[in-house]
SEDRENDREN-135392 format. One line per 8 residues: number of its first residue (from 1); their letters; for each residue x, y, z of C-alpha. Coordinates in steps of 0.25 Angstrom, whole numbers. Layout:
! residues N
NUM> A> X,Y,Z ~ ...
This chain:
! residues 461
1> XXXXXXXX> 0,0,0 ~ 10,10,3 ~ 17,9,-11 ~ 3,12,-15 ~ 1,23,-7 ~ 15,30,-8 ~ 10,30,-23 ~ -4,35,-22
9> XXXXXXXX> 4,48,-12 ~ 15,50,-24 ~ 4,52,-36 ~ -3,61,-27 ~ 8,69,-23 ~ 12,70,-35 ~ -1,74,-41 ~ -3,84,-31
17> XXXXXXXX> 11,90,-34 ~ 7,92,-48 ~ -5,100,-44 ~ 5,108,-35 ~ 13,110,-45 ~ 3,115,-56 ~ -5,124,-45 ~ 9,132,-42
25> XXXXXXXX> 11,132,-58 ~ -4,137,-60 ~ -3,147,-51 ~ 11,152,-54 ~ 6,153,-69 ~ -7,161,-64 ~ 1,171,-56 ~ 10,171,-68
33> XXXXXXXX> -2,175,-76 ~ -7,185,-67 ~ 6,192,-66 ~ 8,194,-82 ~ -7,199,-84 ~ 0,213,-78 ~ 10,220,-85 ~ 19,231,-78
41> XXXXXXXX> 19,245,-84 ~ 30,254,-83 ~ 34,268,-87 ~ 47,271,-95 ~ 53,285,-93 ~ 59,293,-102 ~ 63,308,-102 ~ 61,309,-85
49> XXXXXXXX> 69,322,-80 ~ 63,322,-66 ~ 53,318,-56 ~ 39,316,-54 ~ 34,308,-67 ~ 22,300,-63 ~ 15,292,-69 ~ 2,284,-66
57> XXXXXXXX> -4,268,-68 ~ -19,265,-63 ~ -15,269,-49 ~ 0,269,-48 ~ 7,282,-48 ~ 23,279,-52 ~ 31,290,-52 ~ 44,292,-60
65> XXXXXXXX> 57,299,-57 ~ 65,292,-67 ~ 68,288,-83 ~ 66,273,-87 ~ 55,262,-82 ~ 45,264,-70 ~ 35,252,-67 ~ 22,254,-60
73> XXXXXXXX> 18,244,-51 ~ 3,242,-56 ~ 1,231,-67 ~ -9,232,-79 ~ -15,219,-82 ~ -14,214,-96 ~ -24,218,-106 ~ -27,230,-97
81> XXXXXXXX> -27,245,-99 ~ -16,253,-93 ~ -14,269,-93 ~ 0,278,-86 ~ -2,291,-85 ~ 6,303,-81 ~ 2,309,-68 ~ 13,318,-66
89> XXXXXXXX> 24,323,-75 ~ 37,326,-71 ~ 40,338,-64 ~ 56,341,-59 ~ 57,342,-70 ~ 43,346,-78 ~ 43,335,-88 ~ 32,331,-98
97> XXXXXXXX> 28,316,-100 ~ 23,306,-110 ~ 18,292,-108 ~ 20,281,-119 ~ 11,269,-118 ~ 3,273,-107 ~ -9,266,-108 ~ -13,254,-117
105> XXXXXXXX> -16,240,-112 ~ -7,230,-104 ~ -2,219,-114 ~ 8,208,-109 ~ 21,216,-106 ~ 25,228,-97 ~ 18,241,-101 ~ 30,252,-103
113> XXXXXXXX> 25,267,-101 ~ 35,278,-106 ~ 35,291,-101 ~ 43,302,-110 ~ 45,314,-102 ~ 50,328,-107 ~ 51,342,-102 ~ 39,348,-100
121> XXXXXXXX> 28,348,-90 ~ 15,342,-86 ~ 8,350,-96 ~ 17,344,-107 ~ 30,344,-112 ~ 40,355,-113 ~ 41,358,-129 ~ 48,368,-136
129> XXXXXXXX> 48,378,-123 ~ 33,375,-119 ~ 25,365,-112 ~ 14,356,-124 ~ 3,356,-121 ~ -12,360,-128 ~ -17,371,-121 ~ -31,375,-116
137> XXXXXXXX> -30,392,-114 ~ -43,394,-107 ~ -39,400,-94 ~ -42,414,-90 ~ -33,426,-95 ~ -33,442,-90 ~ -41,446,-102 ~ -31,457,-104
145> XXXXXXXX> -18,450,-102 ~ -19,437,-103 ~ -14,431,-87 ~ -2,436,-84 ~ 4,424,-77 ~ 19,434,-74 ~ 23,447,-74 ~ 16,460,-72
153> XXXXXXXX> 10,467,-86 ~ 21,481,-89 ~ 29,477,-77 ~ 42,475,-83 ~ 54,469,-74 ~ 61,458,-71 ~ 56,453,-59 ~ 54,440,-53
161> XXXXXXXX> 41,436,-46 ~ 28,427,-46 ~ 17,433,-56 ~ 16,446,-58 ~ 25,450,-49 ~ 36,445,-59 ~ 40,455,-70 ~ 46,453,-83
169> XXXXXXXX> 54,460,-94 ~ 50,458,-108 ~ 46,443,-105 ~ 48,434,-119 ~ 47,419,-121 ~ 46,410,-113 ~ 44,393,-110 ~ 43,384,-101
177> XXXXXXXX> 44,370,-94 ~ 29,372,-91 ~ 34,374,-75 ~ 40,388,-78 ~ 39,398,-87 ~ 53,403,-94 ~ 52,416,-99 ~ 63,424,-106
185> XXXXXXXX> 64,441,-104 ~ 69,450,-116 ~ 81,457,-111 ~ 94,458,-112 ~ 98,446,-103 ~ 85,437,-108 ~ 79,435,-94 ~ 74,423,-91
193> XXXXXXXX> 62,420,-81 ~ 55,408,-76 ~ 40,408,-73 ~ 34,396,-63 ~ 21,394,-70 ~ 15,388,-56 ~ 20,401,-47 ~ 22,411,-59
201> XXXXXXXX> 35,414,-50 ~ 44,421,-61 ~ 62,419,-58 ~ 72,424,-66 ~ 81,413,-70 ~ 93,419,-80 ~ 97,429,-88 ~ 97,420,-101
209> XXXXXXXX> 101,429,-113 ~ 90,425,-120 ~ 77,433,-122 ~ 70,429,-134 ~ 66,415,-137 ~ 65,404,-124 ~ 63,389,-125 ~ 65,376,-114
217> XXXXXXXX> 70,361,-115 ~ 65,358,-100 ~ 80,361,-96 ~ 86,373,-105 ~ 80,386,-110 ~ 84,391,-122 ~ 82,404,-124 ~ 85,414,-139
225> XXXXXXXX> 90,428,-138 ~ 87,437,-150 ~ 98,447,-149 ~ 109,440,-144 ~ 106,430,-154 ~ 107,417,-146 ~ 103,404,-140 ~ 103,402,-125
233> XXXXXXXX> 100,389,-116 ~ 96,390,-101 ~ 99,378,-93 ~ 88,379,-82 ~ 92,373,-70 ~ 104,383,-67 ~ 99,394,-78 ~ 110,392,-85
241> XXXXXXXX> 113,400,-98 ~ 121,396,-111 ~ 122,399,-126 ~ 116,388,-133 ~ 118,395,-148 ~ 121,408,-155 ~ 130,417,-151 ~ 128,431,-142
249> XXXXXXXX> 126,442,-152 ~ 128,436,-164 ~ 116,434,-174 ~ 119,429,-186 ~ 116,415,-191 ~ 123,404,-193 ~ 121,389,-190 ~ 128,379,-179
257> XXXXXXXX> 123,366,-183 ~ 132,358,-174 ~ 135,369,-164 ~ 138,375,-156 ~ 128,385,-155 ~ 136,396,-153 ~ 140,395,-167 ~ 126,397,-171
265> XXXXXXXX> 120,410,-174 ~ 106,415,-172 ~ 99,430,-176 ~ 90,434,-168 ~ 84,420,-163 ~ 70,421,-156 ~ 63,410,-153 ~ 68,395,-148
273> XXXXXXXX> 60,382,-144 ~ 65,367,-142 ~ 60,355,-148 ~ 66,343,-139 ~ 79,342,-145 ~ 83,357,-153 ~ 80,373,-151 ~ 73,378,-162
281> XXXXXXXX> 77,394,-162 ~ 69,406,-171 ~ 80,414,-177 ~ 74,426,-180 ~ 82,435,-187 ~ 89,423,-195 ~ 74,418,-199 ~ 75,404,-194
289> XXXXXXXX> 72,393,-186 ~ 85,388,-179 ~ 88,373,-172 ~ 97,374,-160 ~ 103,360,-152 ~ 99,364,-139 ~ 114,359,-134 ~ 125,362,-144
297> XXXXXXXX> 117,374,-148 ~ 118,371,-163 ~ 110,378,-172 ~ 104,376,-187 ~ 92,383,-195 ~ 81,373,-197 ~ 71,383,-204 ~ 72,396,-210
305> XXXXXXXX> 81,401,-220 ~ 84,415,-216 ~ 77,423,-226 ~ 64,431,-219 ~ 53,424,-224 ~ 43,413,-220 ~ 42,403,-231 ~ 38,389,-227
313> XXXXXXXX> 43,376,-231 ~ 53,366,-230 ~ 67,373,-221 ~ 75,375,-231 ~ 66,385,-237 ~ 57,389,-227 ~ 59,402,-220 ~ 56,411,-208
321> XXXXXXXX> 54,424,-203 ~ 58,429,-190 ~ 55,416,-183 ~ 52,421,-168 ~ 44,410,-159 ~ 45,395,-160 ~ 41,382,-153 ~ 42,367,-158
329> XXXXXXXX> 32,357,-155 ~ 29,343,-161 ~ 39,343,-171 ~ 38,358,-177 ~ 43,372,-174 ~ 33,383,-174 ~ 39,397,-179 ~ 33,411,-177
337> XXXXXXXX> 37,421,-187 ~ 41,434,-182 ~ 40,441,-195 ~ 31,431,-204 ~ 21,430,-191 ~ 20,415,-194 ~ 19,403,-186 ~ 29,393,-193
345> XXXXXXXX> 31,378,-191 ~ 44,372,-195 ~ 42,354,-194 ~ 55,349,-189 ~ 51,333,-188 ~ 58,330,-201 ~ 68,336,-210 ~ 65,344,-219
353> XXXXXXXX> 56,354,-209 ~ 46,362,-215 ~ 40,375,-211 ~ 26,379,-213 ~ 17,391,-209 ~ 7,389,-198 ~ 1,401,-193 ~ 2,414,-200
361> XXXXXXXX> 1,422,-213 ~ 13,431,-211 ~ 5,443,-211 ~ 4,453,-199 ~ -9,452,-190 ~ -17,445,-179 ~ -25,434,-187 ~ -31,421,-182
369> XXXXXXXX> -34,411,-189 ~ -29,400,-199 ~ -14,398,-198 ~ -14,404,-212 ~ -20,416,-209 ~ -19,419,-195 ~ -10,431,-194 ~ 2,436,-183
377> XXXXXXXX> 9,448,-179 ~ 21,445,-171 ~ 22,431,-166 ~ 32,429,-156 ~ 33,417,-148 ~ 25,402,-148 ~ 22,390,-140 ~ 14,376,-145
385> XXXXXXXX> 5,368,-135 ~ 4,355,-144 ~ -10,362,-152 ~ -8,376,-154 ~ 5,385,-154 ~ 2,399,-146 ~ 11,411,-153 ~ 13,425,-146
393> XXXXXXXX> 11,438,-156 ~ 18,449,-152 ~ 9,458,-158 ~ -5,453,-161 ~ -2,451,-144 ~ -8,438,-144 ~ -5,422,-142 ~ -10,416,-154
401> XXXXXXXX> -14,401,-155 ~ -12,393,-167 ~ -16,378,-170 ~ -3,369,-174 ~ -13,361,-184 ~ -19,371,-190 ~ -13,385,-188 ~ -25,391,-183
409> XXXXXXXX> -22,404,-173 ~ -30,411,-163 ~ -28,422,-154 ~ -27,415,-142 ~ -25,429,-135 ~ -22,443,-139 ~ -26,455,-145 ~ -20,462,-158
417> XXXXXXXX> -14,476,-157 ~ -14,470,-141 ~ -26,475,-136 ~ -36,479,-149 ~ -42,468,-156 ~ -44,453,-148 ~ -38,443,-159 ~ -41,433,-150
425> XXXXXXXX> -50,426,-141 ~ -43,412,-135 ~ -53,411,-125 ~ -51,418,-111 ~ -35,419,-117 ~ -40,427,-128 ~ -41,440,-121 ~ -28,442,-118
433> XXXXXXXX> -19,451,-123 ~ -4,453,-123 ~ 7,464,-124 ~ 17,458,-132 ~ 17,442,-130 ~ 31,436,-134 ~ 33,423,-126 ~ 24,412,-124
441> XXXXXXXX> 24,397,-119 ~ 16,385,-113 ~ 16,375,-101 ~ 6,367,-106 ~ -7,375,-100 ~ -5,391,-102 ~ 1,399,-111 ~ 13,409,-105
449> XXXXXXXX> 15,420,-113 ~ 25,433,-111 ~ 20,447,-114 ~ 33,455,-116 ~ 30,469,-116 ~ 19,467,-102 ~ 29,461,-96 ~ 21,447,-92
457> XXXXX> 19,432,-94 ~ 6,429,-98 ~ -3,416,-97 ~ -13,408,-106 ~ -20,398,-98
């Protein structure tokens, strides 16, 4: 019997170490399962310069402090929807950044999130001296002088202070990281002034030898002097102040196509904007449109031929007359004519650029309307928000408004011969005047614009 029995406990033994066996197997295979029906997500960062990126799962909040890979702890179950979103952008220093792949659904492998951040601000990013973004100007204005957001209307000085207790002498252009407001001053020295857009608190930073044409990068300003005929940058975190190209006092022309910039030589140059990677300067009295490495300082014409006309076309035979403001966005320059009374566009994506006309007959006057009728006096200074491009006119005393697709301009405020005939109505912004605007730029939600000759900054909300 015992044989018997020691053969009836083996088969069950063994048969009861199979079910062990496949009961751990089952179950290891059904926790396998379990854990690949989730899929982690992570965020690659790109472009970071700072703190207090934060971005946002279902209920997770991760916040990022450096460049490369940053997982969240939450899973999204395969098959499912997922969404990240931005809930803060960067702020020391203000940056502007753009999620890739941020929502979809969860397949069967990680989801990677990128996060690109430039210069720039919660409002959008820092582009050719001023903060992109489509703007909505309904707030209220003084329905004489528009808001004046700094500075005291005829009280010219150089003073330091928080609103109107600040004064100013002769204020021209102006940009901006969307935090402050830079702001050049037309004297001798070319003043330079920074403006909290929170506080309205107004410093002096440097005496910058530039007077006339201002841009930013997010770390450098660039700044254009008309009479000494040069190109100056700014290096903000200890002001200071270096020739970039162009030398003091010497206007002429001549090229510097590998550098260094101080072999270039400017006449006059008015206007300067950044694209990402060069300067693009107005050279007035040399009727062109200049490209300047923002590091060597090397200089070369990419539009204009130097003969005092405005004649569209391909570069090589299209030509300008005194070019003032300009800005660059989405792969274009945008020109004012100081003399044509144009807006001109110059397309730089691919070689050979072309210029065409967008707003503006060329004749004298304050006109809305169609880009091919709509009519300007003395345009001076522009910034884009991504729709429209806002110019200052010097004398129709206005900010006009001028549709990218289509050219169409409106008044957006101002009067021709300054306080006569309302050429505009823009809503509440409509009834504002100016003395003599010049500078102008954007932090995404107002318009800032500087009055030269009452002394003031002014505001557009």
């Amino acid at each position: 019997m015992r044989p018997l029995l020691s053969r009836i406990f083996i088969t069950i033994l063994f048969i009861f170490s199979r079910c062990s066996d496949t009961a751990v197997t089952e179950f290891l295979d059904a926790a396998d399962a379990s854990l690949n029906r989730f899929v982690k997500v992570s965020v690659a960062t790109v472009g970071l310069l700072g703190v207090g990126l934060k971005v946002k799962l279902q209920g997770e909040i991760l916040s990022i402090n450096t460049n490369g890979a940053t997982e969240f702890s939450t899973r999204i179950k395969r098959g499912k929807r997922y969404a990240v979103s931005i809930l803060q952008h960067p702020t020391t220093p203000g940056q502007y950044c753009v999620l890739g792949n941020a929502s979809g659904t969860a397949g069967s492998i990680g989801i990677v999130v990128t996060a690109h951040c430039t210069h720039g601000s919660s409002n959008g990013p820092l582009v050719g001296g001023s903060i992109i973004n489509t703007l909505s100007l309904s707030g209220s204005v003084d329905t004489t002088y528009g808001e004046i957001f700094a500075g005291l209307v005829g009280a010219s000085a150089a003073t330091d202070g928080f609103g109107a207790a600040a004064r100013f002498l002769a204020p021209t252009q102006m940009s901006t990281d969307g935090t402050y407001i830079y702001l050049l001053e037309s004297n001798p020295v070319g003043t330079l002034r920074r403006i909290n857009i929170s506080t309205r608190e107004v410093t002096t930073l440097v005496n910058s030898s530039g007077s006339d044409g201002l841009t930013f990068d997010g770390e450098y300003l660039y700044t254009t002097n008309f009479n000494d005929c040069t190109i100056r940058k700014i290096r903000l975190s200890d002001n200071s102040v270096m020739l970039l190209a162009g030398a003091a006092f010497t206007c002429n022309y001549a090229e510097a196509p590998v550098g260094p910039g101080s072999t270039a030589r400017f006449n006059n140059p008015i206007g300067i904007t950044y694209d990402g990677t060069w300067l693009y300067v107005a050279d007035y009295s040399n009727h062109r449109i200049r490209r300047v490495d923002p590091v060597s300082g090397a200089t070369s014409t990419i539009a204009g031929t130097g003969v005092a006309t405005s004649t569209d076309g391909p570069v090589p035979s299209a030509t300008f007359n005194i070019p003032h403001g300009l800005t660059y966005y989405n792969g274009k320059l945008y020109v004012v004519e100081g003399s044509n009374q144009a807006v001109r566009v110059i397309d730089i994506v691919a070689s050979p650029y072309n210029v065409t006309t967008l707003a503006g007959t060329g004749s004298w006057g304050c006109v809305e309307g169609l880009g091919s009728t709509a009519q300007f006096k003395k345009l001076r200074n522009i910034v884009i928000d991504g729709k429209f491009l806002y110019a200052t006119d010097k004398e129709c005393y206005s900010v006009w408004k001028i549709d990218l697709n289509t050219g169409y301009t409106a008044a957006l405020s101002g009067w021709d011969s300054r306080t006569t005939t309302q050429i505009g109505t823009g809503g509440a912004a409509g009834n504002a005047g100016f003395a003599e605007p010049i500078g102008i730029t954007s932090d995404g939600k107002n318009l800032f614009i500087s009055d030269s000759t009452d002394f003031v900054i002014r505001r557009i909300e």
